[in-house]
Backbone bond lengths (Angstrom), bond angles and torsions (degrees), N, CA, C in turn:
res aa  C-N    CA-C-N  psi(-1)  N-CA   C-N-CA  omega(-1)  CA-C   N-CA-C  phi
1 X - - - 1.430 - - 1.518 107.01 -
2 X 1.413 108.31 141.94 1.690 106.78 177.65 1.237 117.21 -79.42
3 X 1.347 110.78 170.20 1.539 108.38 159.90 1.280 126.95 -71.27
4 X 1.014 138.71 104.14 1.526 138.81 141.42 1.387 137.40 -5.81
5 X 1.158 126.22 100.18 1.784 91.54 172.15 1.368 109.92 -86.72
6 X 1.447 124.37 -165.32 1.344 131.38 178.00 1.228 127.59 -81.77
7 X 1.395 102.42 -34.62 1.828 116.10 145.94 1.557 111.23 -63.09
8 X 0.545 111.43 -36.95 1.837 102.47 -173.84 1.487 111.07 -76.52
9 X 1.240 121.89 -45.47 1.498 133.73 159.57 1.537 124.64 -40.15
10 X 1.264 113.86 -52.48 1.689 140.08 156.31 1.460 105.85 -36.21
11 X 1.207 97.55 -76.59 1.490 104.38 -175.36 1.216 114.99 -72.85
12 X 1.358 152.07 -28.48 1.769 143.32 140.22 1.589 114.77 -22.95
13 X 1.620 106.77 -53.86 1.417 106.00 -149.19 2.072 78.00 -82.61
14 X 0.742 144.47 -52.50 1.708 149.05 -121.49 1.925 73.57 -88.37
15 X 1.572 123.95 -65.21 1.524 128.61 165.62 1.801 89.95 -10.17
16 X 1.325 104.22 -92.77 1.408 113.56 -143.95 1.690 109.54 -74.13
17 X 0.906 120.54 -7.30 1.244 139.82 124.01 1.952 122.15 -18.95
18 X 1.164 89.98 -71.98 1.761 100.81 -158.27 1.844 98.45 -79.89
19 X 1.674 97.82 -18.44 1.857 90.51 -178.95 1.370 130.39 -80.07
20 X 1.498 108.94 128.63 1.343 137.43 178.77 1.262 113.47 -16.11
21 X 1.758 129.05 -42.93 1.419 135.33 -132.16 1.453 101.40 -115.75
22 X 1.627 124.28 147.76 0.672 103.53 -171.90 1.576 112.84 -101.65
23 X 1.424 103.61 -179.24 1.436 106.56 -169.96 1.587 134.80 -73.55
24 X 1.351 121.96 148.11 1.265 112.83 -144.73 2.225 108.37 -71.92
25 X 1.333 78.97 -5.46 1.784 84.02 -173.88 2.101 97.16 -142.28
26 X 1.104 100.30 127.02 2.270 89.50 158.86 1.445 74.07 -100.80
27 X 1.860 81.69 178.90 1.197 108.52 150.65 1.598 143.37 -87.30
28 X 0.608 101.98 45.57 1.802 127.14 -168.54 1.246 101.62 -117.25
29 X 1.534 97.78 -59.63 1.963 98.54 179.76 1.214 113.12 -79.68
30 X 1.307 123.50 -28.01 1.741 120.78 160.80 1.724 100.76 -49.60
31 X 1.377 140.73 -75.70 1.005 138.47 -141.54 1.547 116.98 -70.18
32 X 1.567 103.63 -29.69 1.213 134.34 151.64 1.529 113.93 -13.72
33 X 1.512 105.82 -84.15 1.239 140.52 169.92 1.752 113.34 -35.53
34 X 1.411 99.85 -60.34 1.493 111.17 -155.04 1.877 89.73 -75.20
35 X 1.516 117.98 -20.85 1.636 100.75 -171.53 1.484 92.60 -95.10
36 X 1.590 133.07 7.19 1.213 130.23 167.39 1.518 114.90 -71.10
37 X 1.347 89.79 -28.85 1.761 92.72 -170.75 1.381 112.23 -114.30
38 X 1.477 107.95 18.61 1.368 120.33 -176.48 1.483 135.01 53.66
39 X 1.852 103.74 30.92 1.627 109.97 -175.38 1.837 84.58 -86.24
40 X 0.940 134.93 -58.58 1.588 122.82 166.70 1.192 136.72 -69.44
41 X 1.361 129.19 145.81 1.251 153.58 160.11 1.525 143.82 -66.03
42 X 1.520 129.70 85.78 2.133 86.85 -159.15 1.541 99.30 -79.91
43 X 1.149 128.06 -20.11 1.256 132.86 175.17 1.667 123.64 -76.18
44 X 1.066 135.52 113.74 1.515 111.39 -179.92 1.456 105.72 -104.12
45 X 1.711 99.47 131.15 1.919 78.93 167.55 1.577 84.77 -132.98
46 X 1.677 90.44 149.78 1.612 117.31 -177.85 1.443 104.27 -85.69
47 X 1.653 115.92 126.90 1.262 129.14 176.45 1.514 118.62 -43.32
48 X 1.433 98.67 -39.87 1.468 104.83 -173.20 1.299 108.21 -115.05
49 X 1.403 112.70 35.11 2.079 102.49 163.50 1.333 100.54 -95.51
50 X 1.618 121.47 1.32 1.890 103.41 -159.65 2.024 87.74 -98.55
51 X 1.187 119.73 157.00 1.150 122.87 -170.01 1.376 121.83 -71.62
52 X 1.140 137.19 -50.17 1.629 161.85 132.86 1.744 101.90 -2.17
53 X 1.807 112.00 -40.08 1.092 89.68 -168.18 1.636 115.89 -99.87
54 X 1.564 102.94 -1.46 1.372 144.99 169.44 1.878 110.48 -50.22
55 X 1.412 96.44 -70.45 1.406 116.59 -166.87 2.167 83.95 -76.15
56 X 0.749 93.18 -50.81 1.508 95.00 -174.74 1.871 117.66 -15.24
57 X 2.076 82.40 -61.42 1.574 114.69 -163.13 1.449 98.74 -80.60
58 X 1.274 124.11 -8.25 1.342 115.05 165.18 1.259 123.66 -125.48
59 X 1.499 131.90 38.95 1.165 163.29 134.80 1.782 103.68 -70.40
60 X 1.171 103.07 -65.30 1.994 126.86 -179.77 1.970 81.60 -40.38
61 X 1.541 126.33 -77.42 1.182 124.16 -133.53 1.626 100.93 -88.36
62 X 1.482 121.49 -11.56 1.165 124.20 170.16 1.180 119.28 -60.65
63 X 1.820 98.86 -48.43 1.503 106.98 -174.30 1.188 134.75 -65.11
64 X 1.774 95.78 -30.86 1.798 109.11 -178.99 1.436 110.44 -87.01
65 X 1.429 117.09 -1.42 1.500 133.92 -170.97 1.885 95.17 -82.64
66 X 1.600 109.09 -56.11 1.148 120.60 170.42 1.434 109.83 -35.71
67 X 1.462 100.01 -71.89 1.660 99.38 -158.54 1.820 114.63 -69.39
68 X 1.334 98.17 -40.25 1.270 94.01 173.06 2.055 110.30 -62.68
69 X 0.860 102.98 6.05 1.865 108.97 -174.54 1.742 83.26 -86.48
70 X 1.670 106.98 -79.79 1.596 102.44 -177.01 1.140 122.33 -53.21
71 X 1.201 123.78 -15.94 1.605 111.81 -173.19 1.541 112.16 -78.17
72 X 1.378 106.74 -35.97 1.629 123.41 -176.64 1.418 116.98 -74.19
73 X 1.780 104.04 -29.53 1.401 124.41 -154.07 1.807 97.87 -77.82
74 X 1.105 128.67 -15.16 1.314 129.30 -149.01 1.562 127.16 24.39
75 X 1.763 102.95 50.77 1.508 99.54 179.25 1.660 83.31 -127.72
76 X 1.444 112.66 150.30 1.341 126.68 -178.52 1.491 107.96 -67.15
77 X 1.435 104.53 126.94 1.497 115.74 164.41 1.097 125.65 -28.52
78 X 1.652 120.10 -47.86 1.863 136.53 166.40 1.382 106.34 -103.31
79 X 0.967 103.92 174.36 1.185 131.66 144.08 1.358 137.08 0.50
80 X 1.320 164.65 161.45 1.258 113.44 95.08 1.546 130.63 -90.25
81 X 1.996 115.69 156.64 1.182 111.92 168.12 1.211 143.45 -44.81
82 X 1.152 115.50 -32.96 1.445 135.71 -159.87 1.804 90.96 -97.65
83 X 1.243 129.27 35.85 1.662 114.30 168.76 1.445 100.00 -105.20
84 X 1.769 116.32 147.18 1.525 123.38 -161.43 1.040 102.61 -129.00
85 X 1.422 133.86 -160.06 1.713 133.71 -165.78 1.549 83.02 -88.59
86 X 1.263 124.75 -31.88 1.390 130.59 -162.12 1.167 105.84 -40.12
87 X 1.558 105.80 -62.47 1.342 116.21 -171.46 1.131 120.81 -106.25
88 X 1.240 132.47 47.80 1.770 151.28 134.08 1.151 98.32 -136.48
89 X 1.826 126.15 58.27 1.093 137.18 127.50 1.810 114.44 -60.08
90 X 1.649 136.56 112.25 1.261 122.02 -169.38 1.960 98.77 -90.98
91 X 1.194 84.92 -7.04 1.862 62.05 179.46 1.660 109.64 -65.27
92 X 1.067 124.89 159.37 1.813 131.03 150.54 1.693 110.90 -38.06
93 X 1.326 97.68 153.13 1.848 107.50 -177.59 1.730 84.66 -77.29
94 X 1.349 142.84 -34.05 1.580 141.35 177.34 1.439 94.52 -52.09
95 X 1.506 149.38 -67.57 1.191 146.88 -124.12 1.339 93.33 -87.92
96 X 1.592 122.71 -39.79 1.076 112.00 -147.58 1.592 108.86 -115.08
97 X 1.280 120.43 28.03 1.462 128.72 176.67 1.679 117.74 -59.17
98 X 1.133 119.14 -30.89 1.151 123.49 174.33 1.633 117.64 98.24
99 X 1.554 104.11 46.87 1.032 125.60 170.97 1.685 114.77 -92.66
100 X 1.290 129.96 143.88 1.995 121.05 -178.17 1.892 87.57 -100.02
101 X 1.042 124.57 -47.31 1.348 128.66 -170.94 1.385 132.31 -125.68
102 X 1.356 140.71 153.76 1.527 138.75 179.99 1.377 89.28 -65.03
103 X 1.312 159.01 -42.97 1.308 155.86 -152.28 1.563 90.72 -75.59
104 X 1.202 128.62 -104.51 1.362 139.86 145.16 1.832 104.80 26.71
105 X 1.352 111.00 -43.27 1.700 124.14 -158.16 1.784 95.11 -93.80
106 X 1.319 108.37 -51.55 1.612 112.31 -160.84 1.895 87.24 -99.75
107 X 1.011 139.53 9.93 1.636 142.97 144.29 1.460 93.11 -62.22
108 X 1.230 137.35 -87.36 1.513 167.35 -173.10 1.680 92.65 -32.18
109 X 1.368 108.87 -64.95 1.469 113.57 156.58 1.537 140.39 -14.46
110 X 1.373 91.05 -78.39 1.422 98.00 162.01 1.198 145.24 -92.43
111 X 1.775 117.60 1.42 1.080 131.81 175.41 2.034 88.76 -76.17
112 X 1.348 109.91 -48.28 1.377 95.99 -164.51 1.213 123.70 -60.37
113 X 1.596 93.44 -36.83 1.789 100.77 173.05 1.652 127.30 -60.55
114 X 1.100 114.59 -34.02 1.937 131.30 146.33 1.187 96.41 -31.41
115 X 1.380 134.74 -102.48 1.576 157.07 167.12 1.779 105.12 -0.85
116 X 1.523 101.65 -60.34 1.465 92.76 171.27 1.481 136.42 -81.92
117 X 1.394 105.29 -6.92 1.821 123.96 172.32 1.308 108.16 -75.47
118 X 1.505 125.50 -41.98 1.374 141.41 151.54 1.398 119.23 -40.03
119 X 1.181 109.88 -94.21 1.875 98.78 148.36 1.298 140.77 13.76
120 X 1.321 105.31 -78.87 1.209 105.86 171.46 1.715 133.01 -100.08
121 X 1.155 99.81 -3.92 1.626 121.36 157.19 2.084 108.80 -55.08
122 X 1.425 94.23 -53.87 1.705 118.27 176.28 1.758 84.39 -38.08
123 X 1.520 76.38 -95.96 1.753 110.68 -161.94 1.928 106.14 -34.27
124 X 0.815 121.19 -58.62 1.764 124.83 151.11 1.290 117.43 -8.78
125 X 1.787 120.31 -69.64 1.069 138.01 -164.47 1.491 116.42 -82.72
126 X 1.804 112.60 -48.95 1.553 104.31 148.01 1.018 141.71 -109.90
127 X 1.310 135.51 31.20 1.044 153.93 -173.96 1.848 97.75 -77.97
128 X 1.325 113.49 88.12 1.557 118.67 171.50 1.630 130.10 -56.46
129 X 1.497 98.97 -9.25 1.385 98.87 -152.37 1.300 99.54 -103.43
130 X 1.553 115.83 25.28 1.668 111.21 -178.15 1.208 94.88 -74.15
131 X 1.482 104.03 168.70 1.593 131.53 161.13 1.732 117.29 -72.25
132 X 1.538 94.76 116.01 1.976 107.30 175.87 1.554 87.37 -102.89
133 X 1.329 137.48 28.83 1.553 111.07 -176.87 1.923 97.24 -79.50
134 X 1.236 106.08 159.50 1.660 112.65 -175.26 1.506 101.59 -36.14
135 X 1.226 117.99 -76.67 1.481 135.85 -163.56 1.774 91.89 -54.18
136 X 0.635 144.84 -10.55 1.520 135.71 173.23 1.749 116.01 -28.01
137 X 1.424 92.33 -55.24 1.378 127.88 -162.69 1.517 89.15 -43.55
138 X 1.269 124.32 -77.32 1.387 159.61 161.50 1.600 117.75 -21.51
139 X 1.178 105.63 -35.22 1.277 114.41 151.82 0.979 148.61 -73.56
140 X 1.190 112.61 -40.72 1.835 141.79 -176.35 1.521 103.90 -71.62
141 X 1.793 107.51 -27.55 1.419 129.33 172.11 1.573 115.51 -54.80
142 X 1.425 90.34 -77.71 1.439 102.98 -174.05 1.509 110.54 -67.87
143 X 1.494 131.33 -28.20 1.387 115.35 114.81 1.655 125.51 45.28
144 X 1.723 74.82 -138.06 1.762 113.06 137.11 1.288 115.70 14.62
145 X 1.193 99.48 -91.28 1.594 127.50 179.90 1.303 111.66 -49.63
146 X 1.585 139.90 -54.51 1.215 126.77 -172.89 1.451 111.27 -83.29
147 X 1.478 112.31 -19.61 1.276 107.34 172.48 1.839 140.60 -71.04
148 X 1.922 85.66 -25.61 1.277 97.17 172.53 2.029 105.45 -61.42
149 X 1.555 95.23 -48.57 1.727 94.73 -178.69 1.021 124.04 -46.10
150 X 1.284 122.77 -28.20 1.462 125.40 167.85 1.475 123.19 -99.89
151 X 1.420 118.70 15.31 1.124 122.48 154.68 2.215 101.45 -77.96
152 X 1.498 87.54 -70.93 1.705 83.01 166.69 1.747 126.74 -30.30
153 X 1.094 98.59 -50.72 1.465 85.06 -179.72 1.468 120.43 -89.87
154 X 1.086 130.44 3.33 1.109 134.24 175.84 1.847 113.43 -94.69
155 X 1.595 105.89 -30.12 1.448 125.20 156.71 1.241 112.92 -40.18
156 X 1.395 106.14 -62.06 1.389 118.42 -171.88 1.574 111.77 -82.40
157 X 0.795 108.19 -12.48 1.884 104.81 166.61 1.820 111.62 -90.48
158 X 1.453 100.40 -29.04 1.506 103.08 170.46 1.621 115.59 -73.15
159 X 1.400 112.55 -26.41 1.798 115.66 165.13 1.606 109.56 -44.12
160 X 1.549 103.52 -52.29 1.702 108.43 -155.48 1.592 90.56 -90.02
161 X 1.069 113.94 -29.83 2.074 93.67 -168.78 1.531 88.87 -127.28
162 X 1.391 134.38 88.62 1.261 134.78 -175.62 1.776 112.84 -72.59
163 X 1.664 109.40 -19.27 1.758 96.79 178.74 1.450 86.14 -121.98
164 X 1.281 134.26 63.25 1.143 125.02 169.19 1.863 103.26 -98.52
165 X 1.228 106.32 134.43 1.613 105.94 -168.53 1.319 110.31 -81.27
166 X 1.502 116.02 -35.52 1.585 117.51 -179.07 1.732 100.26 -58.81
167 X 1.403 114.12 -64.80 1.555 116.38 -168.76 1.607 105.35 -60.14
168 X 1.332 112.04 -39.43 1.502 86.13 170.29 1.395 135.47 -57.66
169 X 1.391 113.32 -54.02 1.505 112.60 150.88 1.262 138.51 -16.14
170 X 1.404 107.75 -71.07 1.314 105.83 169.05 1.789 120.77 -52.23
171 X 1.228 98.84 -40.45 1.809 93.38 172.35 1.355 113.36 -56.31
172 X 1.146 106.04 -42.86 1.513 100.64 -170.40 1.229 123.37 -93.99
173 X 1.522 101.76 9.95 1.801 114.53 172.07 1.827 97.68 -88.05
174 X 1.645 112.17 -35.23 0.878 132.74 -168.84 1.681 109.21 -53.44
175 X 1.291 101.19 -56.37 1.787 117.93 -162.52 1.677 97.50 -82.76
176 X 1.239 104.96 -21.19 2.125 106.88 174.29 1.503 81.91 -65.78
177 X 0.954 110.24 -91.94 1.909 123.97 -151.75 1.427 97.00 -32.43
178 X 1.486 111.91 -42.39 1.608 106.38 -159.31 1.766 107.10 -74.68
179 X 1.711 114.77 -39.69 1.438 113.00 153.49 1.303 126.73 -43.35
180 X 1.611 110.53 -37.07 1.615 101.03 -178.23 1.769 120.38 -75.29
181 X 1.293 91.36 -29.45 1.684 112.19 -170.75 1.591 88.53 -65.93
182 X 1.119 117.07 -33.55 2.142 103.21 -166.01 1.466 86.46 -75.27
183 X 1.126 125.46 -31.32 1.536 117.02 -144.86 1.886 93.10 -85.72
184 X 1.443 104.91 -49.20 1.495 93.59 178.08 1.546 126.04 -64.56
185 X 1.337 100.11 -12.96 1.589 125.72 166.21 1.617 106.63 -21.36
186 X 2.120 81.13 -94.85 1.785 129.99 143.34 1.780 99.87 14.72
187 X 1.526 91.56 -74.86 1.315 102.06 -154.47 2.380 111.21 -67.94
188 X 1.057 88.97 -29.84 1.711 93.91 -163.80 1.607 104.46 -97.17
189 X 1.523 87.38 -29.27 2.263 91.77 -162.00 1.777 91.31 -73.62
190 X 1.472 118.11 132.76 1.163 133.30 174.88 1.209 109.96 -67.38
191 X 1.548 112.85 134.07 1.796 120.62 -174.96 1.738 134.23 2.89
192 X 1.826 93.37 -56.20 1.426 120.91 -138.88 1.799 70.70 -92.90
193 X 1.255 145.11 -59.16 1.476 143.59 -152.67 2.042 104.00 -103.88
194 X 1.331 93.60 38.66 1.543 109.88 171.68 1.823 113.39 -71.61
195 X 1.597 117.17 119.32 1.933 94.96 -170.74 1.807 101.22 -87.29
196 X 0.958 106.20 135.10 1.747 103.14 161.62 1.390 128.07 -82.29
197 X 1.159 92.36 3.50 1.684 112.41 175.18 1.751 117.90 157.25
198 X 0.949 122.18 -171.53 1.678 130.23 -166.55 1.324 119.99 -147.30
């Protein structure tokens, strides 16, 4: 096809335009045609006004909503097999230790807490792998120092709740570390800057 100019275009369409005859197709007889061969409709019905196909499409987006949930979620689709009364036991792992009495419980208590003062009294004394670097000294100090503070405050929380198990603990996690800390002291602080206590 040639090029056109814009005058030449003008004057084609305004031509066919101005002629008498009529045209070789309307649209009537096009539409005619097209509902012969069923590209048109005179009726329209919308796929998705009937209800069935409604509930349908949101059944479809629930489901893939689901799976794409587990698939992403990294929790198993089932179950697992292997779960026992054990574990849909509803009591607490606390209730069910296998204690008959609180006596029985704070025995158990304090035997362990013994066991761990021991412990780390041991581990303190041979434990080779402390630090001799210079600044040691200086450390074991400042140490020292925060540990005594939390001996105090843990004193003083043992005044107001005297069988409280958490605060006891901590005291007596407190007074291990603080025995071990003199002892690695002991071991690094040179003769003359030896503490006899704190």
């Amino acid at each position: 096809m040639s090029h056109l100019s814009e005058d030449r275009f003008d004057h084609l369409v305004s031509a066919e335009r101005a002629r008498d005859a009529a045209p070789l197709n309307t649209w009537e007889s096009i539409a005619q045609r097209a509902r012969e061969e069923g590209l048109i409709r005179d009726h329209r019905t919308n796929v998705w006004a009937t209800p069935w196909m409604r509930t349908a499409a949101a059944v479809l987006f629930l489901a893939g909503g689901v799976a794409v949930g587990r698939y992403t979620g990294g929790e198993p689709a089932t179950p697992p097999a292997t779960q026992t009364a054990e574990n849909t036991n509803p009591l607490p792992p606390a209730a069910s230790a296998g204690f008959n009495s609180v006596d029985e419980a704070w025995a158990t208590l304090d035997r362990a807490s013994t066991e761990y003062q021991a412990a780390s009294a041991f581990l303190a004394a041979n434990n080779n792998r402390g630090s001799t670097a210079p600044d040691s000294v200086s450390i074991y100090r400042a140490r020292l120092a925060a540990l005594e503070e939390l001996m105090r405050a843990t004193a003083s929380a043992r005044e107001n709740a005297p069988r409280d198990p958490v605060i006891n603990q901590y005291y007596l996690a407190t007074v291990g570390a603080r025995e071990a800390t003199f002892q690695q002291l002991g071991a690094v602080a040179p003769a003359s800057h030896r503490l006899k206590g704190f």
